[in-house]
N, C-alpha and C positions, 0 to 999 in steps of 0.2 A: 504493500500500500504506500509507504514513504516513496520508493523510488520511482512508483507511477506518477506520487503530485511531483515529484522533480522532473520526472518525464514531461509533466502540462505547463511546467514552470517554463522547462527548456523552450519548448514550442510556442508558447506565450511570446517568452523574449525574440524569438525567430520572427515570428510572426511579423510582430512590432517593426523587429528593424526590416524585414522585407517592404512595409508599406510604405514608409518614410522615402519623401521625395528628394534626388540628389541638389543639393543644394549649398551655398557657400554662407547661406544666412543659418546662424542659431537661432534667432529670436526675429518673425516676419508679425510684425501687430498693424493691421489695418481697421482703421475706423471703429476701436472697442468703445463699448458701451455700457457703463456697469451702475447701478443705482439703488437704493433699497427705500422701500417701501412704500404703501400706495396714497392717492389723493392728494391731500393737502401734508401728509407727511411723508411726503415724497424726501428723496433725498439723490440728485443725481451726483454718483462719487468721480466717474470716470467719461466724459466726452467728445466722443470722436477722435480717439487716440492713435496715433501714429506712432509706429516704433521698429529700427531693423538693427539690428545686431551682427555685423559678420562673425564666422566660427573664429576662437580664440582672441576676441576683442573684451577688454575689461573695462567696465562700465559703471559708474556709478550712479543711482537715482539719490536726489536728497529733494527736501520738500518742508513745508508744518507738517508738524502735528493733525491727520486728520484728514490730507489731503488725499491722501487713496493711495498711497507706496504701499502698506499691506493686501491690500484688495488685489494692484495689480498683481503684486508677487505672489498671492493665492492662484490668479487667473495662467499665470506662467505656470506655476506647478500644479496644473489640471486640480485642483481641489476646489476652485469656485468655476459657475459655469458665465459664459459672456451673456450678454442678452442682444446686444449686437455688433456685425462686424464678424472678422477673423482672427487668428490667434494660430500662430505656426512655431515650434518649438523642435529644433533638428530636421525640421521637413514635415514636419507632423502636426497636421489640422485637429488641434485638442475637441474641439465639440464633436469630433468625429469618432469620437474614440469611447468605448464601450470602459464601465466601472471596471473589470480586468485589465482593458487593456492600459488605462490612465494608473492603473496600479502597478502594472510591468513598467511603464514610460518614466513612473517618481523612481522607482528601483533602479532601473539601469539606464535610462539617457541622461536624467541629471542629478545632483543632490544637492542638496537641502538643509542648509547652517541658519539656526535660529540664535537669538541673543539666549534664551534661557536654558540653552542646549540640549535638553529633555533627554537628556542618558537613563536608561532606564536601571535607578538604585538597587534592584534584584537583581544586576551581572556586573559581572567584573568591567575593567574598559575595554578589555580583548573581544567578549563575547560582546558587546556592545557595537563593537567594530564590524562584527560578522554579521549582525543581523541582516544589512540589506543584499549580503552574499546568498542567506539563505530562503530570503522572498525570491531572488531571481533563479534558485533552484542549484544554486554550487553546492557542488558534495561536501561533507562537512570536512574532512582533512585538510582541503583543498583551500574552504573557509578558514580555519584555524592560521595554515600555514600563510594568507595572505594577508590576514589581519594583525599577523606578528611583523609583517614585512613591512608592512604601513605605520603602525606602532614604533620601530625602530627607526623608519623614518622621518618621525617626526618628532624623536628623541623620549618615546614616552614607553619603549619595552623595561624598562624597571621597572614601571608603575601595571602593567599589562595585567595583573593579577588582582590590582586595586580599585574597590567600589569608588562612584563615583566621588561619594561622600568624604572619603578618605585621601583625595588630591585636590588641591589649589584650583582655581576658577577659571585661568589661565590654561590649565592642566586638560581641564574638564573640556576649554573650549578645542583646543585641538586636538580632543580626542573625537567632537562632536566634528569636526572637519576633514579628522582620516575617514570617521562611519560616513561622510558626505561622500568619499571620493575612492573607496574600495572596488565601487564597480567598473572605475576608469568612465564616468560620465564625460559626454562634453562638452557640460556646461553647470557651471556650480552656481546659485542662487542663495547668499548671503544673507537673510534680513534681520542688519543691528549684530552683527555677531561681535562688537567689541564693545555694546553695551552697558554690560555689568564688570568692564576690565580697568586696571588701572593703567596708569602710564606706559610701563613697560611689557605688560604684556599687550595692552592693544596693538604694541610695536611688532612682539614677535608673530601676532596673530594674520598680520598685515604682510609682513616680511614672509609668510606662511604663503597666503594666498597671491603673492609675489611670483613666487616660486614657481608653484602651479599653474600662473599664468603662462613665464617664461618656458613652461614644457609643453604649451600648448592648451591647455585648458581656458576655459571663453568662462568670465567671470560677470554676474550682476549684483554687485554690492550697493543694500537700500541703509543710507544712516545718516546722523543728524552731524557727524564728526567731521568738519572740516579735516585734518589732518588723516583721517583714515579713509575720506576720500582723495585726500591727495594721491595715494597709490593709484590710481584709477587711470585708463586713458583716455578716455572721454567722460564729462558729466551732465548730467540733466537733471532738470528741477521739475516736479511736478507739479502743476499750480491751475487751477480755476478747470480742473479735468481735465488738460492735454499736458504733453512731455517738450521740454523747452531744453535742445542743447543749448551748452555753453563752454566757454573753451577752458582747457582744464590748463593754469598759469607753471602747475608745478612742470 
């Protein structure tokens, strides 16, 4: 029974990448549309939204408080739906995509760094790491073996044994950035991930996702921080519902 659901997992993930269009854009948003609720307490968060991202381009959104950088970054990682317009994500038309298949696409096209990092306290940082190995159906040795190799990467195999509770916040965040990027996504989706960090490790967290970029990896970092969107190579402001480049000084 196990190795039949890794069998559907495998095909899943097959599936997925057969459908996806060849394409040089990561991120294609035409004309979105996003608002909640009805009548007179209406509230439109998102529109007429234009946005293109080429593969391995690092991007920063900043904005208030309120203007819709959560909603759109929901809409990018297929979890909220548009109400109108398109929304293309690796070549892949998310409203088009079936509850599995939006579940295979968060697992292995991109991953997904929050500020409050939501490691889950019942596993080690290791087994935390392998989780999204074992939604897209990798054998568990296989998991093991590459969640140590990611962990050692980013200087955290001493700690590989240690609840989350029991490392620094720092600690916590990149371990919550090797879980983002285990499945070789490509495209990593940042929201606030240096939020609750101080000086120096907003630095190394930055200098983290630096990295990654320079190996190729296509980065959308949403935050309030001047300085840790200065890593960024392009920036945009979200304001009054559409996306506004601006030239990034650094």
């Amino acid at each position: 029974m196990k190795r039949a659901a890794e069998n559907k997992e495998e095909l899943e993930v097959q599936k997925l990448s057969d459908s996806s269009e060849k394409t040089n854009l990561a991120v294609e948003v035409r004309g979105l549309k996003k608002g909640y609720g009805k009548g007179n307490a209406r509230t439109e968060v998102l529109k007429g939204l234009d946005f293109e991202m080429e593969s391995g381009d690092f991007c920063v959104i900043m904005g208030a408080s309120g203007c819709g950088k959560s909603t759109l970054m929901s809409i990018l990682c297929g979890i909220e739906q548009i109400e109108e317009g398109t929304c293309k994500v690796n070549g892949l038309e998310l409203k088009k995509l079936t509850d599995r298949e939006l579940a295979s696409f968060r697992s292995t096209q991109i991953g997904i760094v929050f500020q409050s990092f939501f490691l889950d306290e019942a596993r080690t940082l290791e087994e935390n790491v392998e989780m999204p190995m074992g939604y897209s159906g990798v054998k568990k040795k296989r998991r093991r073996a590459q969640a140590q190799k990611v962990l050692e990467e980013f200087h955290l195999a001493e700690l590989a044994k240690k609840r989350p509770s029991q490392v620094s916040g720092g600690e916590q965040q990149r371990a919550a950035v090797a879980r983002a990027i285990v499945n070789h996504p490509k495209l990593l989706i940042a929201d606030e991930p240096t939020g609750n960090l101080d000086e120096e490790n907003t630095k190394n967290v930055m200098e983290l996702l630096t990295g990654l970029n320079e190996n190729g990896m296509g980065i959308i970092l949403v935050t309030h921080d001047p300085y840790a969107a200065s890593f960024a190579k392009r920036k945009y402001v979200l304001e009054h519902g559409v996306l506004k480049e601006e030239r990034n000084r650094n």
